[in-house]
PyMOL Python script that loads the backbone (N, CA, C, O; Angstrom):
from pymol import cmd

cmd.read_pdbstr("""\
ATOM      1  N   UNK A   1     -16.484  -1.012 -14.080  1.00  0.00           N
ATOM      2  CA  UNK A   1     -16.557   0.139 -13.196  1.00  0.00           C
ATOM      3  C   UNK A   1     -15.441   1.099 -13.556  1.00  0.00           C
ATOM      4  O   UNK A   1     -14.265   0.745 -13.643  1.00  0.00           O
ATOM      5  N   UNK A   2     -15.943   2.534 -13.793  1.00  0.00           N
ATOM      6  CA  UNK A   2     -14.890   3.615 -14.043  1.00  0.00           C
ATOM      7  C   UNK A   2     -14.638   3.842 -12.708  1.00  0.00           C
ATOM      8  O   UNK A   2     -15.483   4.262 -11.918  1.00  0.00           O
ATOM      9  N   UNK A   3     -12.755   3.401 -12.262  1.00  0.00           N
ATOM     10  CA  UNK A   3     -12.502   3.995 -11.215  1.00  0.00           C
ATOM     11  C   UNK A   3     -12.052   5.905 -11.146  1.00  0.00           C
ATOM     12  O   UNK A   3     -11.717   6.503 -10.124  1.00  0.00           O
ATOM     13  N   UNK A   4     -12.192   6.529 -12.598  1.00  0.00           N
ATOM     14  CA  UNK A   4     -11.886   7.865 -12.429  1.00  0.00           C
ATOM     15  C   UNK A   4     -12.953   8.724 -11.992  1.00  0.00           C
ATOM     16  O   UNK A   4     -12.858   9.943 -11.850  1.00  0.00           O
ATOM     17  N   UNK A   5     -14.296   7.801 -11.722  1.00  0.00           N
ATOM     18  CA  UNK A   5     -15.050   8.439 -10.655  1.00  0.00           C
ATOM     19  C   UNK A   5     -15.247   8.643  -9.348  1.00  0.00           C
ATOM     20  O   UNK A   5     -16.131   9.379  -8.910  1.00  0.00           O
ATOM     21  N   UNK A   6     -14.558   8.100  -8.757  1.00  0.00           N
ATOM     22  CA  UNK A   6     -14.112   7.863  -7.634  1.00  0.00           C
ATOM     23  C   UNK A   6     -13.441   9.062  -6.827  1.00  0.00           C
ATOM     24  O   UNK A   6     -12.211   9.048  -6.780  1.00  0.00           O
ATOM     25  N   UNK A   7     -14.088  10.055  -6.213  1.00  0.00           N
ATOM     26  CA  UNK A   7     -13.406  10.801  -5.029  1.00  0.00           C
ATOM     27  C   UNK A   7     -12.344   9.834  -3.946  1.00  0.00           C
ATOM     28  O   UNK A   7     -12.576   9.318  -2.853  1.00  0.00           O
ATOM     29  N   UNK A   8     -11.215   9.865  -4.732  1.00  0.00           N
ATOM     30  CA  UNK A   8     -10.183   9.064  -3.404  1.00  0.00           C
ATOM     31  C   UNK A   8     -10.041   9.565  -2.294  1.00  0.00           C
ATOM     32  O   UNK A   8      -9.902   8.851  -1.300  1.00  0.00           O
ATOM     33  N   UNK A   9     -10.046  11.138  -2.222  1.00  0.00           N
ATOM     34  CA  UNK A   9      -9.968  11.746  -1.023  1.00  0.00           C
ATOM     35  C   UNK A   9     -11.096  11.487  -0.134  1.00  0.00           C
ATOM     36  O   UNK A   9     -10.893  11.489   1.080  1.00  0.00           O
ATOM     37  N   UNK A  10     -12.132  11.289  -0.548  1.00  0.00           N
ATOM     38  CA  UNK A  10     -13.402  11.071   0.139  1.00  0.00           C
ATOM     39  C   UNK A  10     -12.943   9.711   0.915  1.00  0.00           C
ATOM     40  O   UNK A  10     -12.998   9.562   2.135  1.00  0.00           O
ATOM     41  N   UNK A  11     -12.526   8.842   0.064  1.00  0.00           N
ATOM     42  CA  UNK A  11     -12.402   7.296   0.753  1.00  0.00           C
ATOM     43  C   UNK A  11     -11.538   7.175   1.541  1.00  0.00           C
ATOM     44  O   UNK A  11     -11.469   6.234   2.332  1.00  0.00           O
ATOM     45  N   UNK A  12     -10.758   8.075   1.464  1.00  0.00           N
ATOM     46  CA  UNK A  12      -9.969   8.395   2.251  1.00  0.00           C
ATOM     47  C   UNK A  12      -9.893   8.619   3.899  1.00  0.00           C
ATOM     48  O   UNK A  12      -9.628   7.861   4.832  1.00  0.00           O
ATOM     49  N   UNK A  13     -10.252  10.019   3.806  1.00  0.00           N
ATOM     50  CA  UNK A  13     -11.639  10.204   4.712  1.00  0.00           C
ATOM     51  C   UNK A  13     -12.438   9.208   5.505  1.00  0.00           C
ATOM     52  O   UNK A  13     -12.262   8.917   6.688  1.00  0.00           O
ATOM     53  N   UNK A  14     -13.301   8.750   4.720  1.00  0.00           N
ATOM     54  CA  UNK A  14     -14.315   7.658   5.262  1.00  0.00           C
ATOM     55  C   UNK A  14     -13.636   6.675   6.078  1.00  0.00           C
ATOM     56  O   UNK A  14     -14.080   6.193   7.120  1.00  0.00           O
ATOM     57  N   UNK A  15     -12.346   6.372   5.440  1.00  0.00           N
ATOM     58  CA  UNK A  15     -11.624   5.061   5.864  1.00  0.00           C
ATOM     59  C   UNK A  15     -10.944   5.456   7.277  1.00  0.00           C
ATOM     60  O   UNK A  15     -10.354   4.694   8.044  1.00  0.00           O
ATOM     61  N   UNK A  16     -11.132   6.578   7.396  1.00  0.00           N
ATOM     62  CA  UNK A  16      -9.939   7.570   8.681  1.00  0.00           C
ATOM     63  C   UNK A  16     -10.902   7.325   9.598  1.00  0.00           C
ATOM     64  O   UNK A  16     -10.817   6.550  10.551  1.00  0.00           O
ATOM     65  N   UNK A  17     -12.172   8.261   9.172  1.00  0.00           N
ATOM     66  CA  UNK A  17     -13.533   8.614  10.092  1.00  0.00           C
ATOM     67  C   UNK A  17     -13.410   6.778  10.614  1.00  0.00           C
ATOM     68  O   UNK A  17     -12.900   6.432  11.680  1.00  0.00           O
ATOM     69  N   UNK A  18     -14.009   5.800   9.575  1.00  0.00           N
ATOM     70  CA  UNK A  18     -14.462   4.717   9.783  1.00  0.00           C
ATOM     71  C   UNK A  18     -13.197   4.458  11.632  1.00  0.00           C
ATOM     72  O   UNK A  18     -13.428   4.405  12.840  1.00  0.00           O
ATOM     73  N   UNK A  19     -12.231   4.397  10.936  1.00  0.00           N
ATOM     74  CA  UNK A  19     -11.060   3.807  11.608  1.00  0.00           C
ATOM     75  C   UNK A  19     -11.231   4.484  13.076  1.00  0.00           C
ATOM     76  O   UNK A  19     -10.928   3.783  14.041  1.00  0.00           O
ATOM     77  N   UNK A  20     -11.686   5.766  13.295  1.00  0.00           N
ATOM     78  CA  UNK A  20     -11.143   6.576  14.679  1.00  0.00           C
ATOM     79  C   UNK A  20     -12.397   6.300  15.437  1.00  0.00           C
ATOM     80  O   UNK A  20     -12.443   6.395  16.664  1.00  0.00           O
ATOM     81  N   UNK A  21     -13.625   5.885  14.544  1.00  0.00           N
ATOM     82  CA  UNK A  21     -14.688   5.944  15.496  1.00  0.00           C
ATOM     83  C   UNK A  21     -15.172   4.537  15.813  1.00  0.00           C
ATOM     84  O   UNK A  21     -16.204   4.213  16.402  1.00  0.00           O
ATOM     85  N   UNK A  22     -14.307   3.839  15.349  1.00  0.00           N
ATOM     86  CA  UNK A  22     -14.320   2.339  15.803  1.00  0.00           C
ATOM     87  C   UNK A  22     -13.326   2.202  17.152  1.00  0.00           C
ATOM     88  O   UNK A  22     -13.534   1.576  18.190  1.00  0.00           O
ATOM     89  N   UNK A  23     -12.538   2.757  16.883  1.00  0.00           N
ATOM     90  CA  UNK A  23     -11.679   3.069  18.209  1.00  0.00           C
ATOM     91  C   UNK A  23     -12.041   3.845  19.588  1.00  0.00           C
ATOM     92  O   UNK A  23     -11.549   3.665  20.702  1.00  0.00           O
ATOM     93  N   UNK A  24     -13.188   4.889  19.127  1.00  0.00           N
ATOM     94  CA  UNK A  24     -13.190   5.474  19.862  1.00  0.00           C
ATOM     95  C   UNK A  24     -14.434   4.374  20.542  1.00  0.00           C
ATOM     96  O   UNK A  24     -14.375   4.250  21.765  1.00  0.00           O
ATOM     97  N   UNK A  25     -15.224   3.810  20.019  1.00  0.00           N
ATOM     98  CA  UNK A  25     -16.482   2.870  20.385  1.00  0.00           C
ATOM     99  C   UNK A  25     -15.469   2.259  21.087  1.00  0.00           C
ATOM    100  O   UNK A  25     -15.299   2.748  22.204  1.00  0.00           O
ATOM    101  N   UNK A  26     -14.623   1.203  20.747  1.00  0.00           N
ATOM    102  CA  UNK A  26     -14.227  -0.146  21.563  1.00  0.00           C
ATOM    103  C   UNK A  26     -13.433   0.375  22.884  1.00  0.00           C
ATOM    104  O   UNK A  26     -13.059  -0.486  23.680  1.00  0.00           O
ATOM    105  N   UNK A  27     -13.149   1.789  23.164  1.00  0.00           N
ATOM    106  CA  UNK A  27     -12.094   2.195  24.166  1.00  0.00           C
ATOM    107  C   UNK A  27     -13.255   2.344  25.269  1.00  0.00           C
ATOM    108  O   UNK A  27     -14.444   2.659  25.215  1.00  0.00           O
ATOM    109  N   UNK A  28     -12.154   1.885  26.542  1.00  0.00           N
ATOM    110  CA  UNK A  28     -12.492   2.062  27.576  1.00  0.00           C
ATOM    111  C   UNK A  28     -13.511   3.181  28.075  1.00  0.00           C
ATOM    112  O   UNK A  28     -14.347   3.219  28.978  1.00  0.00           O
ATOM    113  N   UNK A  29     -12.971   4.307  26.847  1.00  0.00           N
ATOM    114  CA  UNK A  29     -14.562   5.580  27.090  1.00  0.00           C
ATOM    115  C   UNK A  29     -15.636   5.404  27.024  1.00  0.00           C
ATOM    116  O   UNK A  29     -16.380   5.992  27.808  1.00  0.00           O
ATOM    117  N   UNK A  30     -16.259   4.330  25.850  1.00  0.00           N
ATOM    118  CA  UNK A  30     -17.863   4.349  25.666  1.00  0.00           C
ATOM    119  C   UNK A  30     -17.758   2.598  25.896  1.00  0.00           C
ATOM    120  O   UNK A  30     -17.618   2.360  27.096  1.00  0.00           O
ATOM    121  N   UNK A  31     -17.784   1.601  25.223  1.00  0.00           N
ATOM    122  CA  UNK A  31     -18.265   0.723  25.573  1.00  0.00           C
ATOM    123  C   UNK A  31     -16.994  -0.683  25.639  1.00  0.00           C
ATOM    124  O   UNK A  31     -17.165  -1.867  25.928  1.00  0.00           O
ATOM    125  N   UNK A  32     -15.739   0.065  25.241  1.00  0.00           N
ATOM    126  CA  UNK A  32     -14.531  -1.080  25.375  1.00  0.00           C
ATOM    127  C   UNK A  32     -14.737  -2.256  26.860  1.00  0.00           C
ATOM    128  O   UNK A  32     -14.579  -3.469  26.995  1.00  0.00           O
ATOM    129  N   UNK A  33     -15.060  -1.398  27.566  1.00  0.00           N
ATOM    130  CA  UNK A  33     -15.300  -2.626  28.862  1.00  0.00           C
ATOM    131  C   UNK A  33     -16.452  -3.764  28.800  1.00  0.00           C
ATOM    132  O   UNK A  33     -16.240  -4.949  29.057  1.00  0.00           O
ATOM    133  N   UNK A  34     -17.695  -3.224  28.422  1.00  0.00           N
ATOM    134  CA  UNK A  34     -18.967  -4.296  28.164  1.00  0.00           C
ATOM    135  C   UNK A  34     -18.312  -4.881  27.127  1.00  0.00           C
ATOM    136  O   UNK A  34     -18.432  -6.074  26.849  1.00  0.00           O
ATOM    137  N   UNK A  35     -17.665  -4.152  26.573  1.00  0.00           N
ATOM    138  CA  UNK A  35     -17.613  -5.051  25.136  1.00  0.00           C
ATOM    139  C   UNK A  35     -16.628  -6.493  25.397  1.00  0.00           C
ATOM    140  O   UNK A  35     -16.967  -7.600  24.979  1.00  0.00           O
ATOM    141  N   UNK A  36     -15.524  -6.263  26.066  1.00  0.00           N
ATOM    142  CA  UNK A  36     -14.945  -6.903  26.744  1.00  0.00           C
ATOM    143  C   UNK A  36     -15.121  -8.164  27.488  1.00  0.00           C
ATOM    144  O   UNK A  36     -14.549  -9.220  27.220  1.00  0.00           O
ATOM    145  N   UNK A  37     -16.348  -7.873  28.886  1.00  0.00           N
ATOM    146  CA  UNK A  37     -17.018  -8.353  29.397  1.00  0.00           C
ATOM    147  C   UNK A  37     -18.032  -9.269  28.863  1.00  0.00           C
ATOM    148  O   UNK A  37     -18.156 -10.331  29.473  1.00  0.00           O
ATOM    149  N   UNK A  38     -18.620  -9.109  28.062  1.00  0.00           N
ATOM    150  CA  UNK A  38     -19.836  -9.651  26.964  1.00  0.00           C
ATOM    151  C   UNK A  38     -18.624 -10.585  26.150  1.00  0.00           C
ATOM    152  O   UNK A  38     -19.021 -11.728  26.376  1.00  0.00           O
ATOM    153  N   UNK A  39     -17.869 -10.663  25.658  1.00  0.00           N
ATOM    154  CA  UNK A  39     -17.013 -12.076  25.261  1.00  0.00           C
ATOM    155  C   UNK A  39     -16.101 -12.034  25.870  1.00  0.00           C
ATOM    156  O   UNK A  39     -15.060 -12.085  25.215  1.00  0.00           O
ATOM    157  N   UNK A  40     -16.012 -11.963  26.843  1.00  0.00           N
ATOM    158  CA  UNK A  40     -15.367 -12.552  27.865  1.00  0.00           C
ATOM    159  C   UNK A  40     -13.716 -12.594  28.034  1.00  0.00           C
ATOM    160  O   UNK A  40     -13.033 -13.422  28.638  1.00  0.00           O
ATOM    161  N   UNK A  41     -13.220 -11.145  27.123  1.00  0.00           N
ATOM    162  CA  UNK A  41     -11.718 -10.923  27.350  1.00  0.00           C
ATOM    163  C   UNK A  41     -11.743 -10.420  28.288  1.00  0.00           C
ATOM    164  O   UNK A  41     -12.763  -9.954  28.797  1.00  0.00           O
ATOM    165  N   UNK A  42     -10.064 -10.366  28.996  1.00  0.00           N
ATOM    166  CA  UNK A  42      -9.540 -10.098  30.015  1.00  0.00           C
ATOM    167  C   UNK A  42      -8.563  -8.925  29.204  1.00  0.00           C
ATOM    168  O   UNK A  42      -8.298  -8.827  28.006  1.00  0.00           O
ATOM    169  N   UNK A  43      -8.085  -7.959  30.548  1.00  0.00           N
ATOM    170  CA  UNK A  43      -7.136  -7.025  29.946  1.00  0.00           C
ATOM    171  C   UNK A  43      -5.702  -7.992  29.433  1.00  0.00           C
ATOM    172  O   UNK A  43      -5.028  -7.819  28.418  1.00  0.00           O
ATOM    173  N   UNK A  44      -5.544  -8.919  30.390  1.00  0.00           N
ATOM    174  CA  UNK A  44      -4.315  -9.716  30.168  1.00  0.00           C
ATOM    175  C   UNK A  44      -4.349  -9.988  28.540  1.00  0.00           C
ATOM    176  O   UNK A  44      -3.481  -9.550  27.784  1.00  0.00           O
ATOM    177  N   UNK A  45      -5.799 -10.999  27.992  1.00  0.00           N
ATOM    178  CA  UNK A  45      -6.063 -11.170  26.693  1.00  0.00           C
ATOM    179  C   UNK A  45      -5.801 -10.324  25.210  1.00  0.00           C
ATOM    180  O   UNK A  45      -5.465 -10.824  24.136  1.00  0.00           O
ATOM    181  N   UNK A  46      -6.014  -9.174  25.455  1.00  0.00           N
ATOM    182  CA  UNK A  46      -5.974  -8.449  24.714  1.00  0.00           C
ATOM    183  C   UNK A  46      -4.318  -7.457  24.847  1.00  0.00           C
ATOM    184  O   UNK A  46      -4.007  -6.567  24.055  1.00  0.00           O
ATOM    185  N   UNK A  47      -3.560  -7.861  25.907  1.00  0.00           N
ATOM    186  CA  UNK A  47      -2.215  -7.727  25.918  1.00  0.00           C
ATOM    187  C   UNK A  47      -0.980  -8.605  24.942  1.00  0.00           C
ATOM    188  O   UNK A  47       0.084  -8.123  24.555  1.00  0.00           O
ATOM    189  N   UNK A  48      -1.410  -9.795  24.733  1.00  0.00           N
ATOM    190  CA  UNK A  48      -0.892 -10.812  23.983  1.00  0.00           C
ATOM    191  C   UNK A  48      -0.814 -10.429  22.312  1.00  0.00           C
ATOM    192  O   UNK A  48       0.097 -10.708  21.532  1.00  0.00           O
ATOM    193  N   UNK A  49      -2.216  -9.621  22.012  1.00  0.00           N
ATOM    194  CA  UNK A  49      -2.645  -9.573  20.669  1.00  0.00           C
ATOM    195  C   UNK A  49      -1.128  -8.245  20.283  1.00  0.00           C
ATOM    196  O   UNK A  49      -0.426  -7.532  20.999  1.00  0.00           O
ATOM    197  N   UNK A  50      -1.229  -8.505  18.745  1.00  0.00           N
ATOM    198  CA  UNK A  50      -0.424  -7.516  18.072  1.00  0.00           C
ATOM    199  C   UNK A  50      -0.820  -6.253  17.755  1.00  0.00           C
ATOM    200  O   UNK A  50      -1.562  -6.216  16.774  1.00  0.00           O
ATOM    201  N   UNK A  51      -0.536  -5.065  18.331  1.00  0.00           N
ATOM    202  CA  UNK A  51      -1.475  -3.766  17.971  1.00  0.00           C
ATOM    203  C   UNK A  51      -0.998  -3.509  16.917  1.00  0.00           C
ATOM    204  O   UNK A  51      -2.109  -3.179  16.502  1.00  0.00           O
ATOM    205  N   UNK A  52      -0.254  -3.315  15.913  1.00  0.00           N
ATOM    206  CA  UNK A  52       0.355  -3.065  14.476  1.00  0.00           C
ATOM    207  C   UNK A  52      -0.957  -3.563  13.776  1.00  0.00           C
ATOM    208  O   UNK A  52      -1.839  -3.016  13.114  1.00  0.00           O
ATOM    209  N   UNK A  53      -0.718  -4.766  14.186  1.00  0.00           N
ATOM    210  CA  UNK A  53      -1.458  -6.424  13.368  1.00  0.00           C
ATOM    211  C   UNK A  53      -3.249  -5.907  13.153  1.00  0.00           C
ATOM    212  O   UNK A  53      -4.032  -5.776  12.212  1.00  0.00           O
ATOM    213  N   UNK A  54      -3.265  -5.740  14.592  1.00  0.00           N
ATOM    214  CA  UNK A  54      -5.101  -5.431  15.001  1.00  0.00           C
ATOM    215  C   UNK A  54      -5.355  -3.669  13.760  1.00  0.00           C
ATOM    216  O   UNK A  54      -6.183  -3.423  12.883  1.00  0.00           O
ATOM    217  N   UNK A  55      -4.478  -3.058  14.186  1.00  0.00           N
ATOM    218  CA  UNK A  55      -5.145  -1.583  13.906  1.00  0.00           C
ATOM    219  C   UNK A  55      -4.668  -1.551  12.364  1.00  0.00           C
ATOM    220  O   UNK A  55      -5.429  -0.808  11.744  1.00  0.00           O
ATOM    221  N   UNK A  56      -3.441  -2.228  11.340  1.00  0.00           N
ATOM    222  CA  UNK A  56      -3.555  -2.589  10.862  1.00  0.00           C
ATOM    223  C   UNK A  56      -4.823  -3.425   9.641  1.00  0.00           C
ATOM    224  O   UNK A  56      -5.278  -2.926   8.611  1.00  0.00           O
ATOM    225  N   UNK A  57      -5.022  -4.354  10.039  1.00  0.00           N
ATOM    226  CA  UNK A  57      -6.097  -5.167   9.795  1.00  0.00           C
ATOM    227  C   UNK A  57      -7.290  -4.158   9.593  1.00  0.00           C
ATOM    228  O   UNK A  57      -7.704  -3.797   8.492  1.00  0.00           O
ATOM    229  N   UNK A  58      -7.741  -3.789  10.712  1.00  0.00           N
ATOM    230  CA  UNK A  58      -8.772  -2.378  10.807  1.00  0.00           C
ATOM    231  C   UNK A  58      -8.704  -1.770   9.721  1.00  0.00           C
ATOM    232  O   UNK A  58      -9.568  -1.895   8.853  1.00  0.00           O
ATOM    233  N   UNK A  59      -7.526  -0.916   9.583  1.00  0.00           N
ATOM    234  CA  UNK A  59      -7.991   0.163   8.571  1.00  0.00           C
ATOM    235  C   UNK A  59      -7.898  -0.293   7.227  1.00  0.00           C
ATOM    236  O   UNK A  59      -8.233   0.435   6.293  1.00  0.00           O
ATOM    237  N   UNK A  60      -7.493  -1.376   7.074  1.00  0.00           N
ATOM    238  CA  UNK A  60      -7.462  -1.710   5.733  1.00  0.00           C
ATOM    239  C   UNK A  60      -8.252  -2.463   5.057  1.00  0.00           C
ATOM    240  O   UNK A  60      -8.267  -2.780   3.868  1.00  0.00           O
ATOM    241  N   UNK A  61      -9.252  -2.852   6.393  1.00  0.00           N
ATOM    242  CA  UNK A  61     -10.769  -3.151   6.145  1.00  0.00           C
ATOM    243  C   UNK A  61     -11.578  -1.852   5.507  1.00  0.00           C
ATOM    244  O   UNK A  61     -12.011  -1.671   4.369  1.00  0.00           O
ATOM    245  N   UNK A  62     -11.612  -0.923   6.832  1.00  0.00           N
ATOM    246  CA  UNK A  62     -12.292   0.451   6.738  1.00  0.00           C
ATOM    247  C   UNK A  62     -11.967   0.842   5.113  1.00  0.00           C
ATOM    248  O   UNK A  62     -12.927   1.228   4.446  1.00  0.00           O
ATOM    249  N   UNK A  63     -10.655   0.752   4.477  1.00  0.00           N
ATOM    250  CA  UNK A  63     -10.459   1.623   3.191  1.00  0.00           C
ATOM    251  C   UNK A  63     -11.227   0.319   2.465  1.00  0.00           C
ATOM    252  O   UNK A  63     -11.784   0.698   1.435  1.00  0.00           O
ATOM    253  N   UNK A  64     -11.398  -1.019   2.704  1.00  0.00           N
ATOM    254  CA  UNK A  64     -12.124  -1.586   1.755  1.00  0.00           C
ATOM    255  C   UNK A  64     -13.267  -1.506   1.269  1.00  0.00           C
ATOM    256  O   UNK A  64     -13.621  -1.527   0.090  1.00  0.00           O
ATOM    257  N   UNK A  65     -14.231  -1.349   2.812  1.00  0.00           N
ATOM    258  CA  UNK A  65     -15.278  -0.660   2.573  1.00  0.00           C
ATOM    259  C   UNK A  65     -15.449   0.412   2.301  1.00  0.00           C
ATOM    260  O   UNK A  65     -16.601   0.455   1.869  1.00  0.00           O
ATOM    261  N   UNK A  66     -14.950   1.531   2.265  1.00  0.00           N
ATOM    262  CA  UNK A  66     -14.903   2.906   1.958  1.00  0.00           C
ATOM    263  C   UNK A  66     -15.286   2.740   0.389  1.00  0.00           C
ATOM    264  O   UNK A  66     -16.374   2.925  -0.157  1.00  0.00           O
ATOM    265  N   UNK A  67     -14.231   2.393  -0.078  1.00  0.00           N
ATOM    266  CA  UNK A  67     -13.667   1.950  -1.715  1.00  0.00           C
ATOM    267  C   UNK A  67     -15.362   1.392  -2.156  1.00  0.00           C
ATOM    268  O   UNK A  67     -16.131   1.876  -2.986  1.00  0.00           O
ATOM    269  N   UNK A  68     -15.531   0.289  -1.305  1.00  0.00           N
ATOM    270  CA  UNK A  68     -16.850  -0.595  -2.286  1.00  0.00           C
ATOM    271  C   UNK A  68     -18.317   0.288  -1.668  1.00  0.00           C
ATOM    272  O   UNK A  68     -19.377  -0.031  -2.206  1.00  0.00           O
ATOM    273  N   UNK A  69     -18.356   1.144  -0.793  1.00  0.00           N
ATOM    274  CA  UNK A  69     -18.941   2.313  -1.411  1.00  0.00           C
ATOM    275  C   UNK A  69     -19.133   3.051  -2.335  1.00  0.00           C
ATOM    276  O   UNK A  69     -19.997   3.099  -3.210  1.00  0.00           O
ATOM    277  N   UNK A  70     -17.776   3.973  -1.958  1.00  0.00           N
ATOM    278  CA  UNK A  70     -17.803   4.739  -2.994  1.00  0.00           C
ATOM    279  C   UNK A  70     -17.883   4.617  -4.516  1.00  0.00           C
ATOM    280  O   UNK A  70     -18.272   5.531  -5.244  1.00  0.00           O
ATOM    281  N   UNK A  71     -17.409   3.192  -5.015  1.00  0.00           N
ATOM    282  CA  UNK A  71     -17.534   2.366  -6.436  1.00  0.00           C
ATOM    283  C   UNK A  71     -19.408   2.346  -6.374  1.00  0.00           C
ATOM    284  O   UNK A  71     -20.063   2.778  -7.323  1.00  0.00           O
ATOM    285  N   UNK A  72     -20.081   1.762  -5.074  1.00  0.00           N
ATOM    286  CA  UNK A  72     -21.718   1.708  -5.080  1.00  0.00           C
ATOM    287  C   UNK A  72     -22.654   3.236  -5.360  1.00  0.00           C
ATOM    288  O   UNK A  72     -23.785   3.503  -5.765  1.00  0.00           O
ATOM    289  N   UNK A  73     -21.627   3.897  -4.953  1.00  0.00           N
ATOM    290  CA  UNK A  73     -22.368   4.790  -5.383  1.00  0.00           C
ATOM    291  C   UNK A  73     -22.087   6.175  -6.611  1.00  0.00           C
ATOM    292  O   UNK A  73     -22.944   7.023  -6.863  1.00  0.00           O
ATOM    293  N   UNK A  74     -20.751   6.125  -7.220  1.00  0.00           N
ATOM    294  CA  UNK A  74     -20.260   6.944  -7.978  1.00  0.00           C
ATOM    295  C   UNK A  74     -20.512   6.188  -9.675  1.00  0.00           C
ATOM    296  O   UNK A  74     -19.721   5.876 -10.565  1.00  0.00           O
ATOM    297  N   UNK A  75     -22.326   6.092  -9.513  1.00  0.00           N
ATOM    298  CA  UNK A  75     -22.549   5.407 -10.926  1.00  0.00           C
ATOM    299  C   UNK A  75     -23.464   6.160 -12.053  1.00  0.00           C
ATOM    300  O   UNK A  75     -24.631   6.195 -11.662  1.00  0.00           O
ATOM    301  N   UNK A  76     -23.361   6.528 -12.818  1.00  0.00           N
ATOM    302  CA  UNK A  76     -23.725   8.107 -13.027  1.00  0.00           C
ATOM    303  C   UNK A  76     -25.455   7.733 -13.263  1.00  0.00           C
ATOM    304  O   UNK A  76     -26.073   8.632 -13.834  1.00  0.00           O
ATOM    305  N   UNK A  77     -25.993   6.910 -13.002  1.00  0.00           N
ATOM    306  CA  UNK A  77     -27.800   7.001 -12.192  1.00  0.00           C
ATOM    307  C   UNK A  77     -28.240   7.368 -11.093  1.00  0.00           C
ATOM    308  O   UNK A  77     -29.406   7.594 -10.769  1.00  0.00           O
ATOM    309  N   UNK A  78     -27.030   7.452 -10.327  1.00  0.00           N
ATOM    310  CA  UNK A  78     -27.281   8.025  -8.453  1.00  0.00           C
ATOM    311  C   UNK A  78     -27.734   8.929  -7.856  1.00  0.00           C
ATOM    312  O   UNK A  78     -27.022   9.805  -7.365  1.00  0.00           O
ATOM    313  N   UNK A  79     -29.341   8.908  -7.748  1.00  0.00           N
ATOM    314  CA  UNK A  79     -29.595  10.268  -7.483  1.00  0.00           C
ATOM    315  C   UNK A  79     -29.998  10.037  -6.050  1.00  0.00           C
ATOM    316  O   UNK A  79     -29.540   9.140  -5.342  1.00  0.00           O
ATOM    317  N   UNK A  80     -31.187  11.219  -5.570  1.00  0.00           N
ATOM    318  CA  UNK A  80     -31.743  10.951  -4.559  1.00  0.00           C
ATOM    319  C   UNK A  80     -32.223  10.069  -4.124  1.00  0.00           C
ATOM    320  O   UNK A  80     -31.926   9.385  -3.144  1.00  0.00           O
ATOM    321  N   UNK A  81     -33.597   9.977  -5.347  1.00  0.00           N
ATOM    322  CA  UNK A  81     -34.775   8.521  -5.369  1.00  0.00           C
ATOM    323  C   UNK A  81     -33.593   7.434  -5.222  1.00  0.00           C
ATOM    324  O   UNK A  81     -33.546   6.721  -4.220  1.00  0.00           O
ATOM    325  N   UNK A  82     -32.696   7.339  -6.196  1.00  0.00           N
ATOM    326  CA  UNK A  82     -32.043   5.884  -5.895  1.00  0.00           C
ATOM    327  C   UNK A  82     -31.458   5.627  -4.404  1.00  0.00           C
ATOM    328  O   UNK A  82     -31.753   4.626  -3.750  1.00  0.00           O
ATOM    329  N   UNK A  83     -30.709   6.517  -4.008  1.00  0.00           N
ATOM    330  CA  UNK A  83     -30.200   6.344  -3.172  1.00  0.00           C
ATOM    331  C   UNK A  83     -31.101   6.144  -1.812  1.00  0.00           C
ATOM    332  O   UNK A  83     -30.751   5.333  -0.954  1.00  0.00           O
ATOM    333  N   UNK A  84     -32.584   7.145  -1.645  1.00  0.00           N
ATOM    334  CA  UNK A  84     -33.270   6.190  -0.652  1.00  0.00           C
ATOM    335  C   UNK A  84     -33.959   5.135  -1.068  1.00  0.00           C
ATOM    336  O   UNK A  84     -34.952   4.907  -0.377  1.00  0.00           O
ATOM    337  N   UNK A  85     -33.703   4.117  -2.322  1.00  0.00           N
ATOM    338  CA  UNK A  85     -34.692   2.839  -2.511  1.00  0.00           C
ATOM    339  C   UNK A  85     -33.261   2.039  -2.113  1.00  0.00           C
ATOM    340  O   UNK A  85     -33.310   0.834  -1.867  1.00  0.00           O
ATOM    341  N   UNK A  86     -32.500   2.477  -2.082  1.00  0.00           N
ATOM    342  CA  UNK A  86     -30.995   1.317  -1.860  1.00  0.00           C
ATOM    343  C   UNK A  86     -30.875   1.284  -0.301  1.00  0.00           C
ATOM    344  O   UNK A  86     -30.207   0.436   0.290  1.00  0.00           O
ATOM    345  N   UNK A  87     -31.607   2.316   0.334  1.00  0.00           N
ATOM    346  CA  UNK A  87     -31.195   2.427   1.761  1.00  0.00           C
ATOM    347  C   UNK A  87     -33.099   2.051   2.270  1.00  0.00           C
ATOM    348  O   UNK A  87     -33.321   1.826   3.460  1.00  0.00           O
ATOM    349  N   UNK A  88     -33.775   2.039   1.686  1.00  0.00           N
ATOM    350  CA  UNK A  88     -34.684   1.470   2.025  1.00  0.00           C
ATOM    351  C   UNK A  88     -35.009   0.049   2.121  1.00  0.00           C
ATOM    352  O   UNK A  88     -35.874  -0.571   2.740  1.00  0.00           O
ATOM    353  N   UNK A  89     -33.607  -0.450   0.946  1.00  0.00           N
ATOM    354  CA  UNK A  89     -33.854  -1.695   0.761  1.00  0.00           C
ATOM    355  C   UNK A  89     -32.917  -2.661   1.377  1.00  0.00           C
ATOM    356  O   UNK A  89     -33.082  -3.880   1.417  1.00  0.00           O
ATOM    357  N   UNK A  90     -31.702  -1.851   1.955  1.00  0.00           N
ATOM    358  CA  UNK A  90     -30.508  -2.535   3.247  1.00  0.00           C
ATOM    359  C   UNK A  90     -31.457  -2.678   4.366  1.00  0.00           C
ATOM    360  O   UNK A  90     -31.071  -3.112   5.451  1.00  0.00           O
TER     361      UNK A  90
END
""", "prot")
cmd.dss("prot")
cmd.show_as("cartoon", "prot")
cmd.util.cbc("prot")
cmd.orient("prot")
């Protein structure tokens, strides 16, 4: 794999987007409480945990996947057709 195809800024990006809208899902605004409720943490529970550690962990997932995207798709056959038989076929 040529990584000098690779838009880093893009993954960049993606990895930010990925990161803020995972946050914004699990917060108390949209569904942090069911989500909560449905396995069965308590606010106490999630007081114990390390936020460095957690949000951490997160984004350095998010840039992983970002990355093994952007490597999936910066392959110089990538066109349209491919790209909906790859998403037809997830």
């Amino acid at each position: 794999m040529d990584f000098s195809t690779i838009n880093y800024f893009a993954v960049l990006a993606a990895a930010l987007s990925t990161f803020v809208l995972g946050g914004l899902w699990y917060s108390p605004l949209l569904f942090g409480k069911a989500w909560m409720r449905a396995n069965g943490f308590s606010d106490a529970d999630l007081q114990t945990l390390s936020k460095a550690r957690m949000f951490g962990w997160s984004f350095l997932f998010s840039l992983v996947m970002s990355v093994n995207l952007a490597m999936f798709l910066s392959g110089p056959t990538t066109n349209i057709i491919w790209g909906m038989a790859a998403g037809g076929l997830a």
